[in-house]
N, CA, C, O and CB atoms as a CASP TS submission, in Angstrom:
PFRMAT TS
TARGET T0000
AUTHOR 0000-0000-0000
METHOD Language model
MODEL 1
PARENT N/A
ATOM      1  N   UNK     1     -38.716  34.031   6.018  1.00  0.00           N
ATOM      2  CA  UNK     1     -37.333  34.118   6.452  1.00  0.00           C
ATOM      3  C   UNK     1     -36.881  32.736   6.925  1.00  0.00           C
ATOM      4  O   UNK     1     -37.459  32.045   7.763  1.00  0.00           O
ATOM      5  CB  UNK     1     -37.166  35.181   7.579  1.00  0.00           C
ATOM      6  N   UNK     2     -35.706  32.423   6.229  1.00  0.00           N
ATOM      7  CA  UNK     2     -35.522  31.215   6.958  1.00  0.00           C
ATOM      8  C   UNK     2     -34.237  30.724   8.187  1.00  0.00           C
ATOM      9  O   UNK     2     -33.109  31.186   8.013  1.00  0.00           O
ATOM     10  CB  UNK     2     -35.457  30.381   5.855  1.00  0.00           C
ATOM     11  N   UNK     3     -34.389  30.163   8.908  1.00  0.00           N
ATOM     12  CA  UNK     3     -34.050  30.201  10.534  1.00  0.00           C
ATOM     13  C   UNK     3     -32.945  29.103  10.266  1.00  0.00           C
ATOM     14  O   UNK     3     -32.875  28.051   9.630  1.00  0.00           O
ATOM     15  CB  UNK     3     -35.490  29.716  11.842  1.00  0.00           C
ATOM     16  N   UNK     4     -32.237  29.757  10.950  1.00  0.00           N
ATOM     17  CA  UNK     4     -30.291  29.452  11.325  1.00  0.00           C
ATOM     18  C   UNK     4     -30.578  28.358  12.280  1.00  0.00           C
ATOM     19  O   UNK     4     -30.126  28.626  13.394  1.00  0.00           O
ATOM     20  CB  UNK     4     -29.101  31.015  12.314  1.00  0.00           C
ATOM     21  N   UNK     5     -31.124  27.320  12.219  1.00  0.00           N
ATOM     22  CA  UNK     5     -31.271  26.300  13.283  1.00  0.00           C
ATOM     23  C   UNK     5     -29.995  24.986  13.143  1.00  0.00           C
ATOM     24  O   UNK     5     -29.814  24.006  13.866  1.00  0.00           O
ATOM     25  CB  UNK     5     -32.941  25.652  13.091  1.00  0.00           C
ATOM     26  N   UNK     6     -29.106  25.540  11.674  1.00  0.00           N
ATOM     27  CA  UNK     6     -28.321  24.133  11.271  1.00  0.00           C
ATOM     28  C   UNK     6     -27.351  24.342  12.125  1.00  0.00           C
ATOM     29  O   UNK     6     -26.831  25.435  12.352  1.00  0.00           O
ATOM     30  CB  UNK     6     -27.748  23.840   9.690  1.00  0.00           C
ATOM     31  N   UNK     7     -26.995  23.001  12.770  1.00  0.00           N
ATOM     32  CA  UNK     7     -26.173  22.919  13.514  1.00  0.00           C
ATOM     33  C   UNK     7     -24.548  23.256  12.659  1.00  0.00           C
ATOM     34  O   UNK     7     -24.585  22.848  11.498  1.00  0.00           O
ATOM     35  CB  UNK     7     -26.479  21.576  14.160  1.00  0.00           C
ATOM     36  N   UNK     8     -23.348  23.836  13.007  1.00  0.00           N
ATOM     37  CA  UNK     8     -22.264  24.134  12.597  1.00  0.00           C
ATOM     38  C   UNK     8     -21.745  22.680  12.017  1.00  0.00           C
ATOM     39  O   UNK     8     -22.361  21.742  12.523  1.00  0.00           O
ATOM     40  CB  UNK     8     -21.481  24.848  13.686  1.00  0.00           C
ATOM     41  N   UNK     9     -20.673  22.277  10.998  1.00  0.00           N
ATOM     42  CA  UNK     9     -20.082  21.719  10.440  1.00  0.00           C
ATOM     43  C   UNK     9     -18.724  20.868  11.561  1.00  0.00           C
ATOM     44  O   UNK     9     -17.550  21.200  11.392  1.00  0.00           O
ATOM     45  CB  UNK     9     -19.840  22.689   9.368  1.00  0.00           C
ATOM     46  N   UNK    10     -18.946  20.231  12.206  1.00  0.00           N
ATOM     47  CA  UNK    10     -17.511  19.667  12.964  1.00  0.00           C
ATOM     48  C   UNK    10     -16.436  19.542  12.150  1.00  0.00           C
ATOM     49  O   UNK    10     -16.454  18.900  11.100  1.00  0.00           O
ATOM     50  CB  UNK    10     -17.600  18.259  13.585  1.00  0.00           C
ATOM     51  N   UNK    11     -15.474  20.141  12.594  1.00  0.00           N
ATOM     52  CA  UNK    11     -13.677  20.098  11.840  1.00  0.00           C
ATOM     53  C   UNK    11     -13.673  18.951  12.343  1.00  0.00           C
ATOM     54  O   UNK    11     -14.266  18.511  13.328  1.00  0.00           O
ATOM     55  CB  UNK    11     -12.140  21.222  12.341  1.00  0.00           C
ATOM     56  N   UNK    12     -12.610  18.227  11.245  1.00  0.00           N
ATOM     57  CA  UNK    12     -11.952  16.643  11.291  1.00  0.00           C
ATOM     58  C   UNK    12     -11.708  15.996  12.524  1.00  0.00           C
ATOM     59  O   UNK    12     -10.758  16.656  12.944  1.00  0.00           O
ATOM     60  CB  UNK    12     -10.589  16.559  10.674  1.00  0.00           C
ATOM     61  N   UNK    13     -11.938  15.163  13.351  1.00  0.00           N
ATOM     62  CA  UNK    13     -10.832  14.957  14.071  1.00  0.00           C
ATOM     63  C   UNK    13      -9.334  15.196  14.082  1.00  0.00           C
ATOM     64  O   UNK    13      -8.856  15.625  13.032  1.00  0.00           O
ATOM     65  CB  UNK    13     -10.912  14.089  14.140  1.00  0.00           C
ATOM     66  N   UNK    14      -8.356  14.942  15.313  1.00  0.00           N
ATOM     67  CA  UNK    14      -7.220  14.997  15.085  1.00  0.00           C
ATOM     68  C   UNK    14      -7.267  13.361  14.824  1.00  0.00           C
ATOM     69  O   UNK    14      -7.118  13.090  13.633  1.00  0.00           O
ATOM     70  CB  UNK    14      -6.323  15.735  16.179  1.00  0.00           C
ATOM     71  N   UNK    15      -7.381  12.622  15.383  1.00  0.00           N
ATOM     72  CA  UNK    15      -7.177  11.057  15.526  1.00  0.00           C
ATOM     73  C   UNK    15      -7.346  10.170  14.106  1.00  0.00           C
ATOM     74  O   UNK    15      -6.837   9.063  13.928  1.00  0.00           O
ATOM     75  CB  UNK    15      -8.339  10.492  16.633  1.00  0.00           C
ATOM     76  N   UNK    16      -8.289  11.005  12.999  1.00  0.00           N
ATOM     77  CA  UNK    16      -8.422  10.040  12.249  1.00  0.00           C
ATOM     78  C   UNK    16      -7.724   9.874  10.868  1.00  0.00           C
ATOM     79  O   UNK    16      -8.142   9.161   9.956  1.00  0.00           O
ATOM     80  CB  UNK    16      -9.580   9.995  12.163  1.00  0.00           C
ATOM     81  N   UNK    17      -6.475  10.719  10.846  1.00  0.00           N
ATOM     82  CA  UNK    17      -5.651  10.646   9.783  1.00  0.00           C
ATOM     83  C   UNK    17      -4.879   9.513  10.285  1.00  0.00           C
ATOM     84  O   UNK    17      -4.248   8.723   9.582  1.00  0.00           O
ATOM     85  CB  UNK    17      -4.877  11.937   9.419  1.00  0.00           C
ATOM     86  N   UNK    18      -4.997   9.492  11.788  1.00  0.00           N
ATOM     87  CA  UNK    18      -3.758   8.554  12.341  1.00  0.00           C
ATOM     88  C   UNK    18      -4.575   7.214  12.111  1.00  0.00           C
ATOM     89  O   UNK    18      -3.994   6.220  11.674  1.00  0.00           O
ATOM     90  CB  UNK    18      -3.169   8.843  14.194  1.00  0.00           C
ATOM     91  N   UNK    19      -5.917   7.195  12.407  1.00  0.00           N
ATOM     92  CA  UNK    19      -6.681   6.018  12.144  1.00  0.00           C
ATOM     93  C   UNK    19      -6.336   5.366  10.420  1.00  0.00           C
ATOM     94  O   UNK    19      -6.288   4.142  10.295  1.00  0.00           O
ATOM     95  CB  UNK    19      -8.384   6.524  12.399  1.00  0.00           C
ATOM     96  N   UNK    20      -6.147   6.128   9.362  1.00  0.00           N
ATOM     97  CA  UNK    20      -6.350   6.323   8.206  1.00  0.00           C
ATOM     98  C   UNK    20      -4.856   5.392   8.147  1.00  0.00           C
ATOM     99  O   UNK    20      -4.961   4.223   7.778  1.00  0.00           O
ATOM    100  CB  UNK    20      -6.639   7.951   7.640  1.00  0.00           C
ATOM    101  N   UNK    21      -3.892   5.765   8.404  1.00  0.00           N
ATOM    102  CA  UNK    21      -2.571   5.308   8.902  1.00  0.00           C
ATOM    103  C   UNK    21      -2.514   4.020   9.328  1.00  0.00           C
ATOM    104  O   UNK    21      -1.845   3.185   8.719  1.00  0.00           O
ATOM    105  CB  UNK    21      -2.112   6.055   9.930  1.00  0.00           C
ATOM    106  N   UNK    22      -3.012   3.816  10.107  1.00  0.00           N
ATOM    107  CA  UNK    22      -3.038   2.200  10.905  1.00  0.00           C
ATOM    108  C   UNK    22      -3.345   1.438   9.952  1.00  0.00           C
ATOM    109  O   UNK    22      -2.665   0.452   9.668  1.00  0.00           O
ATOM    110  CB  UNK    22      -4.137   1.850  12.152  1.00  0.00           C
ATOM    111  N   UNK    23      -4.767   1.896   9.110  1.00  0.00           N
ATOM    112  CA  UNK    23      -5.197   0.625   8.125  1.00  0.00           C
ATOM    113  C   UNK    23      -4.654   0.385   6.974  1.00  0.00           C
ATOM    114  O   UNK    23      -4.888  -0.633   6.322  1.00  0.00           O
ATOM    115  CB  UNK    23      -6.451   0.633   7.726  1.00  0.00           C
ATOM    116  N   UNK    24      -3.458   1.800   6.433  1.00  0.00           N
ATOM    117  CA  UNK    24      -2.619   1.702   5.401  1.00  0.00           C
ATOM    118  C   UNK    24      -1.744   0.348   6.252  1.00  0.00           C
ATOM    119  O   UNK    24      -1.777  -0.853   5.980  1.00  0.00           O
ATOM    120  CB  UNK    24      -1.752   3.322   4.967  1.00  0.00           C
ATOM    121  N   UNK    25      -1.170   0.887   7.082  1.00  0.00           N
ATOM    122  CA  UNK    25      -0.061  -0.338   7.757  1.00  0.00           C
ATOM    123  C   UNK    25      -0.709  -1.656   7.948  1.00  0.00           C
ATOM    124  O   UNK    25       0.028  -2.639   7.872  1.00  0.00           O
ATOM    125  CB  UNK    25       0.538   0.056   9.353  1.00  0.00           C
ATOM    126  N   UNK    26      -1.888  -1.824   8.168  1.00  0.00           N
ATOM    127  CA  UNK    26      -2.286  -3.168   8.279  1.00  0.00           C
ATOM    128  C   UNK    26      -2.256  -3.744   6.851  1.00  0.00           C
ATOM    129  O   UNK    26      -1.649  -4.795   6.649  1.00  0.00           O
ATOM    130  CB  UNK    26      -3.684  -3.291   8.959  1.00  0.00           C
ATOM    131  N   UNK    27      -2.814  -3.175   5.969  1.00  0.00           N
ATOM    132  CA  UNK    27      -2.859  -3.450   4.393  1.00  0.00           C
ATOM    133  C   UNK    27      -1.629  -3.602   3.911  1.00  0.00           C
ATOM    134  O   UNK    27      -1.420  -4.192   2.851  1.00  0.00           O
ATOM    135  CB  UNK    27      -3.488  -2.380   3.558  1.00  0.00           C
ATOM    136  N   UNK    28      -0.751  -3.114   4.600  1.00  0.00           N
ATOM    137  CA  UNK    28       1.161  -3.484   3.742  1.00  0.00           C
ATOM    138  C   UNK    28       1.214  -4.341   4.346  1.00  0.00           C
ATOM    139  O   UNK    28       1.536  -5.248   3.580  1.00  0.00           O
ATOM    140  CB  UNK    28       2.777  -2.531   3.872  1.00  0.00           C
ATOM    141  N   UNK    29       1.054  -4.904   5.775  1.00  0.00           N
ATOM    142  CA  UNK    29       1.609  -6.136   6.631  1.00  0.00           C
ATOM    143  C   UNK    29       0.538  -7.554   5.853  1.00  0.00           C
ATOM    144  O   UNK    29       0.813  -8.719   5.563  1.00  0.00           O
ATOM    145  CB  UNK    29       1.239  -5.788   8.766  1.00  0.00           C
ATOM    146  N   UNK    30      -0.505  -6.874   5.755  1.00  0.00           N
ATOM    147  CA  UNK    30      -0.897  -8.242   4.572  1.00  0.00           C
ATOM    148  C   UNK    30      -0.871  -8.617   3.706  1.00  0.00           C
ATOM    149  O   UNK    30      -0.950  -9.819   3.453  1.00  0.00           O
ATOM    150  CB  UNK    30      -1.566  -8.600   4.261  1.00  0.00           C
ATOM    151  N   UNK    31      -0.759  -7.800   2.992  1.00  0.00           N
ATOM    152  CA  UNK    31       0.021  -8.324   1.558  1.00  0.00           C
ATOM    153  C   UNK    31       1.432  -8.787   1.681  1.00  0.00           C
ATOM    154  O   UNK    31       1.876  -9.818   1.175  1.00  0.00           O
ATOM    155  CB  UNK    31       0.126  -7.135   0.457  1.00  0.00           C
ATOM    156  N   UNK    32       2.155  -7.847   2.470  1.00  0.00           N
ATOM    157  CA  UNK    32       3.848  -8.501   2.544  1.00  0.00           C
ATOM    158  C   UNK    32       3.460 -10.237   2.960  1.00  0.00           C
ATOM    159  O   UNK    32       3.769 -11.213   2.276  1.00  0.00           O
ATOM    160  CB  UNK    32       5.105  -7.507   4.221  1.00  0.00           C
ATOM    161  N   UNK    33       2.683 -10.248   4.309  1.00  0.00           N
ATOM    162  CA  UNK    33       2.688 -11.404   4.551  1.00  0.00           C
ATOM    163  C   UNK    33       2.065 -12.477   3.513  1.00  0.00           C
ATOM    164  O   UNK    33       2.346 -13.675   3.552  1.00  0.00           O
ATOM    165  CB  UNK    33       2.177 -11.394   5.672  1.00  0.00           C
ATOM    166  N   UNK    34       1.188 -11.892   2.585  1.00  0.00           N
ATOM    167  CA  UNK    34       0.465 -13.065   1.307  1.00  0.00           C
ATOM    168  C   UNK    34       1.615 -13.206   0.637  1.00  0.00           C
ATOM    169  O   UNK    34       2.017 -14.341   0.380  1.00  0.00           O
ATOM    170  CB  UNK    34      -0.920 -12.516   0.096  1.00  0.00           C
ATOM    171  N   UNK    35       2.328 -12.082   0.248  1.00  0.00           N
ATOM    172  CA  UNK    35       3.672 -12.495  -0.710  1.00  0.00           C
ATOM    173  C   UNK    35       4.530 -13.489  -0.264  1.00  0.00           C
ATOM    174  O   UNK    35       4.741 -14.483  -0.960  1.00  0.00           O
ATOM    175  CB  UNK    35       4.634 -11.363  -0.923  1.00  0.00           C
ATOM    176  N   UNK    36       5.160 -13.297   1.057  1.00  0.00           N
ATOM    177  CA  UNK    36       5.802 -14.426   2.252  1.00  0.00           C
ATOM    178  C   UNK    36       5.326 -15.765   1.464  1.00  0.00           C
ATOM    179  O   UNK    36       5.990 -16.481   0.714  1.00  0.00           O
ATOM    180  CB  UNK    36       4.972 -14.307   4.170  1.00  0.00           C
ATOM    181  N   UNK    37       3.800 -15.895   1.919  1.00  0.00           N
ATOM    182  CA  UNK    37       3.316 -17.651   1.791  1.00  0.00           C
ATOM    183  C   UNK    37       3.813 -17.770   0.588  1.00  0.00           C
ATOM    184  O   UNK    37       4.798 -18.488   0.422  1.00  0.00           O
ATOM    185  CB  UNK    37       1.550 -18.208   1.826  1.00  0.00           C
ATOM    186  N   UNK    38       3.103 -16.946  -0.699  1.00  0.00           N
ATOM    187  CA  UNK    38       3.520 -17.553  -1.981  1.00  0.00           C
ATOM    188  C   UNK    38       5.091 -17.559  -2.065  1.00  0.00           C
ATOM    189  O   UNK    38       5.699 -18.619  -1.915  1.00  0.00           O
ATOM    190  CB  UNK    38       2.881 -16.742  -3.219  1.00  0.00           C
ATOM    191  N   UNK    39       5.462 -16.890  -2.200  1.00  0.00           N
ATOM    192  CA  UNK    39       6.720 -17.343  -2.278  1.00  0.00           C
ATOM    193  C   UNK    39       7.327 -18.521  -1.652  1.00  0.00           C
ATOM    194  O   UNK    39       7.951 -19.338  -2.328  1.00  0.00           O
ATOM    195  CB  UNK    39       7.325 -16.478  -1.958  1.00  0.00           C
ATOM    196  N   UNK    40       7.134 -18.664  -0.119  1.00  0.00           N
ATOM    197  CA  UNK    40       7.397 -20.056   0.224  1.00  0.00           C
ATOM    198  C   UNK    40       6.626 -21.398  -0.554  1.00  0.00           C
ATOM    199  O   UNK    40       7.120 -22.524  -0.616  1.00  0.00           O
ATOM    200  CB  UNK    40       7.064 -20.085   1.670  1.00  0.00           C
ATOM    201  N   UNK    41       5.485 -21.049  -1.044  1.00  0.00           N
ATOM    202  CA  UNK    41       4.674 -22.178  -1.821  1.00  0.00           C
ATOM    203  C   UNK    41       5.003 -22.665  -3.146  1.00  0.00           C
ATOM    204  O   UNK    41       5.048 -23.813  -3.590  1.00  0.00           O
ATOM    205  CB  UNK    41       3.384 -21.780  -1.992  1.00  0.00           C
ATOM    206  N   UNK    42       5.362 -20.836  -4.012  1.00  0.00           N
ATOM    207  CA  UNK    42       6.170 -21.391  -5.556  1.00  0.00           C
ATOM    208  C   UNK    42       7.664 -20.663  -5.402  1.00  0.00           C
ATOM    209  O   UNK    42       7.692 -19.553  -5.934  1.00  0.00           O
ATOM    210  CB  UNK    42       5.216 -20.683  -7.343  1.00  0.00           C
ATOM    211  N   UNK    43       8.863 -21.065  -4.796  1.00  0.00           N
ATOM    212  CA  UNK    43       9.659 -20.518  -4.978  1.00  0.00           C
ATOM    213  C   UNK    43      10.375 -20.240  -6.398  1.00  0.00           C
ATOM    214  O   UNK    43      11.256 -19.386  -6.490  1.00  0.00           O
ATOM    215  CB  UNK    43      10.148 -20.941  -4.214  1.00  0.00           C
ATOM    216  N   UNK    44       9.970 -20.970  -7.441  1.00  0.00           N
ATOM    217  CA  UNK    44      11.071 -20.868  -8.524  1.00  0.00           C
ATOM    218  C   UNK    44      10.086 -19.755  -9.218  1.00  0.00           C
ATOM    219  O   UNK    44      10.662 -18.787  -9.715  1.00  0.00           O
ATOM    220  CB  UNK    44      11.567 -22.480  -9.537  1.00  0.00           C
ATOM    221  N   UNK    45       8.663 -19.800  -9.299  1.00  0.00           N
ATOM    222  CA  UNK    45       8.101 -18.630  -9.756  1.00  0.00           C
ATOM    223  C   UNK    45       8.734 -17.019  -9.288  1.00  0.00           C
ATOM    224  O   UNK    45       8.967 -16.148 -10.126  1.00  0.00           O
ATOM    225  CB  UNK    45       6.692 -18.820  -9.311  1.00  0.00           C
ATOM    226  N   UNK    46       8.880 -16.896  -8.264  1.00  0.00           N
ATOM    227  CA  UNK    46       9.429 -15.823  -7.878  1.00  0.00           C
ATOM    228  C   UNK    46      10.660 -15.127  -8.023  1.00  0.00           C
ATOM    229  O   UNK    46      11.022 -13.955  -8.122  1.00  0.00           O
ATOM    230  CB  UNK    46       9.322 -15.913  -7.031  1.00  0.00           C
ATOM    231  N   UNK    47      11.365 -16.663  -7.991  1.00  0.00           N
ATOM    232  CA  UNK    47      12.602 -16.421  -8.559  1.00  0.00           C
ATOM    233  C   UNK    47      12.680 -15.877 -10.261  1.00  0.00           C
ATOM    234  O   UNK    47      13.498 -15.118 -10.781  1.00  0.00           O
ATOM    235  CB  UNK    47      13.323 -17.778  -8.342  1.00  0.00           C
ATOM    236  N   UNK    48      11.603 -16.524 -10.812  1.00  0.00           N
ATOM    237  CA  UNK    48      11.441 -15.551 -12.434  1.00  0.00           C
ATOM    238  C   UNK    48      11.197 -14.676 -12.403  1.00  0.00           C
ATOM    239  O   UNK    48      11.692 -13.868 -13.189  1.00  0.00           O
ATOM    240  CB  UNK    48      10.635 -15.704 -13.428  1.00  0.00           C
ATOM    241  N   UNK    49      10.312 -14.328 -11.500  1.00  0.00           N
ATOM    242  CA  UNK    49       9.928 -13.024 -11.662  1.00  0.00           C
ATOM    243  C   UNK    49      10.753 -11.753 -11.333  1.00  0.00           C
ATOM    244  O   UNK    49      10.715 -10.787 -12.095  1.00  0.00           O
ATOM    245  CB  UNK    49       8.896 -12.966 -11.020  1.00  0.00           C
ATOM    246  N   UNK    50      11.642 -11.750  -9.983  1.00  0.00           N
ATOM    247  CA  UNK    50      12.364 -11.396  -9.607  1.00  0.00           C
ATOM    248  C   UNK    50      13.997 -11.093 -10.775  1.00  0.00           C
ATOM    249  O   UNK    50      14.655 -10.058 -10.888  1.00  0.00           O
ATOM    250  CB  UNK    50      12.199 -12.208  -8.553  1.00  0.00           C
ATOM    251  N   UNK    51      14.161 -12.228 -11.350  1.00  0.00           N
ATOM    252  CA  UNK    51      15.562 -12.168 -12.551  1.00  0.00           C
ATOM    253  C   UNK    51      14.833 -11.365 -13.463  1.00  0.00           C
ATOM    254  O   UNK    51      15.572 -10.472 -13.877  1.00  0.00           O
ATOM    255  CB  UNK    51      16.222 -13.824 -13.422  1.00  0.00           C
ATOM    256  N   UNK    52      13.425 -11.286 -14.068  1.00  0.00           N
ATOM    257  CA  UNK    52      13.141 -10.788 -15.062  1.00  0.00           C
ATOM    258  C   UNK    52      12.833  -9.681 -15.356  1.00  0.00           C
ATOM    259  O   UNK    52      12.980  -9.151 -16.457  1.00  0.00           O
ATOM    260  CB  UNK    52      12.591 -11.234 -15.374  1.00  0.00           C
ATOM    261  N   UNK    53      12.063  -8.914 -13.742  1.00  0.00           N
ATOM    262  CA  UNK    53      11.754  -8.115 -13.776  1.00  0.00           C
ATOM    263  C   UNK    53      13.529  -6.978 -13.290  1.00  0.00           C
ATOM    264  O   UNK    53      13.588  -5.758 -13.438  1.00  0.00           O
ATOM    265  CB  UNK    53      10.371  -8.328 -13.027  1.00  0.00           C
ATOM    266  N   UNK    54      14.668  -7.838 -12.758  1.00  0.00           N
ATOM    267  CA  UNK    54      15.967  -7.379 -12.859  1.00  0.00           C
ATOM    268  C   UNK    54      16.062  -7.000 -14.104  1.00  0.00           C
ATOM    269  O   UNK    54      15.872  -5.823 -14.410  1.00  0.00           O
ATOM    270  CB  UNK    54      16.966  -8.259 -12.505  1.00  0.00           C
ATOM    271  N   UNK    55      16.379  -7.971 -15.037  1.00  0.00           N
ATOM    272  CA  UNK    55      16.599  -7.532 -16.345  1.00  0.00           C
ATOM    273  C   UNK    55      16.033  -6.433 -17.016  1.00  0.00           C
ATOM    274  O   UNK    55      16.616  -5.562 -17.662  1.00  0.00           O
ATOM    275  CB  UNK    55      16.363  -8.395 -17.011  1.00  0.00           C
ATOM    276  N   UNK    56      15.107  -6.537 -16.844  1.00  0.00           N
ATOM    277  CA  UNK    56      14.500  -5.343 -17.341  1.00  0.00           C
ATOM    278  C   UNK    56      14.594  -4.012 -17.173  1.00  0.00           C
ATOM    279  O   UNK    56      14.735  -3.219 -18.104  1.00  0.00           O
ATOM    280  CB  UNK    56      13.603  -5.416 -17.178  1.00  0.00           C
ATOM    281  N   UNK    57      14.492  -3.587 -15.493  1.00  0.00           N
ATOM    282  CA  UNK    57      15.180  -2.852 -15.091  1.00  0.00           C
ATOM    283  C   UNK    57      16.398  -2.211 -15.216  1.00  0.00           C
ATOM    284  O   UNK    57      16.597  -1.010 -15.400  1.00  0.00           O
ATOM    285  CB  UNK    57      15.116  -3.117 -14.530  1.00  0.00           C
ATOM    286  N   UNK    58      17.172  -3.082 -15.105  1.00  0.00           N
ATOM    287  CA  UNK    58      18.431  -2.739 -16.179  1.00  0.00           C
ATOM    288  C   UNK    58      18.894  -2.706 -17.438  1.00  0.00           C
ATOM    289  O   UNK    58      19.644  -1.760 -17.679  1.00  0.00           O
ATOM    290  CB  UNK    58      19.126  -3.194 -16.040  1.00  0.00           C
ATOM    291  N   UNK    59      18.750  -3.196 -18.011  1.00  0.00           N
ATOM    292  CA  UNK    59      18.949  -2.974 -19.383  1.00  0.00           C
ATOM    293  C   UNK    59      18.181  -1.710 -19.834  1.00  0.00           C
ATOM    294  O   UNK    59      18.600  -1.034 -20.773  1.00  0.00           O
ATOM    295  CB  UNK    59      18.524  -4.198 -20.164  1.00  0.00           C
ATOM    296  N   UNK    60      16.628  -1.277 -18.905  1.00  0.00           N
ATOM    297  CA  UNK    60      16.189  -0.018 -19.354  1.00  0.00           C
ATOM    298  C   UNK    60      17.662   1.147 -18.787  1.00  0.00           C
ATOM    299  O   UNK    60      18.232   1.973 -19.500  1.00  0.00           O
ATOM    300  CB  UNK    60      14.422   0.307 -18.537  1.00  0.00           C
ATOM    301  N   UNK    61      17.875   0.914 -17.705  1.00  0.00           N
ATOM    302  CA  UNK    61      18.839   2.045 -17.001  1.00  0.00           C
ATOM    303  C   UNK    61      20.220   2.067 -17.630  1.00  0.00           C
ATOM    304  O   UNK    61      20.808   3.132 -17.441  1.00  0.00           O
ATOM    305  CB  UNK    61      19.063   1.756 -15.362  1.00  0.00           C
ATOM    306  N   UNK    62      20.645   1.487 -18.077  1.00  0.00           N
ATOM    307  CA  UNK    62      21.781   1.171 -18.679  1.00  0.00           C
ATOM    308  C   UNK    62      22.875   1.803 -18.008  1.00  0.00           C
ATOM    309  O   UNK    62      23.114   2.867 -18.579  1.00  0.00           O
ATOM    310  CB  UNK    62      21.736   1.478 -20.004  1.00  0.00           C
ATOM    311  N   UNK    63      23.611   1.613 -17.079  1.00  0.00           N
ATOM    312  CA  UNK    63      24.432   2.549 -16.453  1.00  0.00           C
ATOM    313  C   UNK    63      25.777   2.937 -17.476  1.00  0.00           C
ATOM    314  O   UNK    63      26.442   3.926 -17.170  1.00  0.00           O
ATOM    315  CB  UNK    63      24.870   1.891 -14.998  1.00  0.00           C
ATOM    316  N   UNK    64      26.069   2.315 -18.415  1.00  0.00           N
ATOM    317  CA  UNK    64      27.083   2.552 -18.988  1.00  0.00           C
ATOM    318  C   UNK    64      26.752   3.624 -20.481  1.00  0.00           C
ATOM    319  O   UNK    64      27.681   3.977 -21.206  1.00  0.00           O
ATOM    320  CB  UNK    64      27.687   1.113 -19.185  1.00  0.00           C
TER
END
């Protein structure tokens, strides 16, 4: 016969979805901020990228 000695399964914390949360937000604040530098470093790159990836965008949507 074998003996019920396993300890029960602990439910989730409450705290660590919120933990899960924090490090999403830290991960957007660093990348926003890597984008920041480059952009201050190649501005006219961005600026292509930015018109081109416009264009594109629109001309797919075509509002008219």
């Amino acid at each position: 016969m074998a003996s019920t000695t396993e300890k029960p399964t602990v439910p989730e914390s409450q705290t660590e979805p919120a933990m899960r949360a924090e490090v999403r937000t830290e991960t957007t604040k660093s990348a926003c901020e890597h984008f920041r530098e480059y952009a201050r470093e190649r501005p006219g790159i961005v600026a292509l990228w930015c018109f081109g990836l416009g264009f594109v965008v629109g001309w797919k949507l075509k509002l008219w």
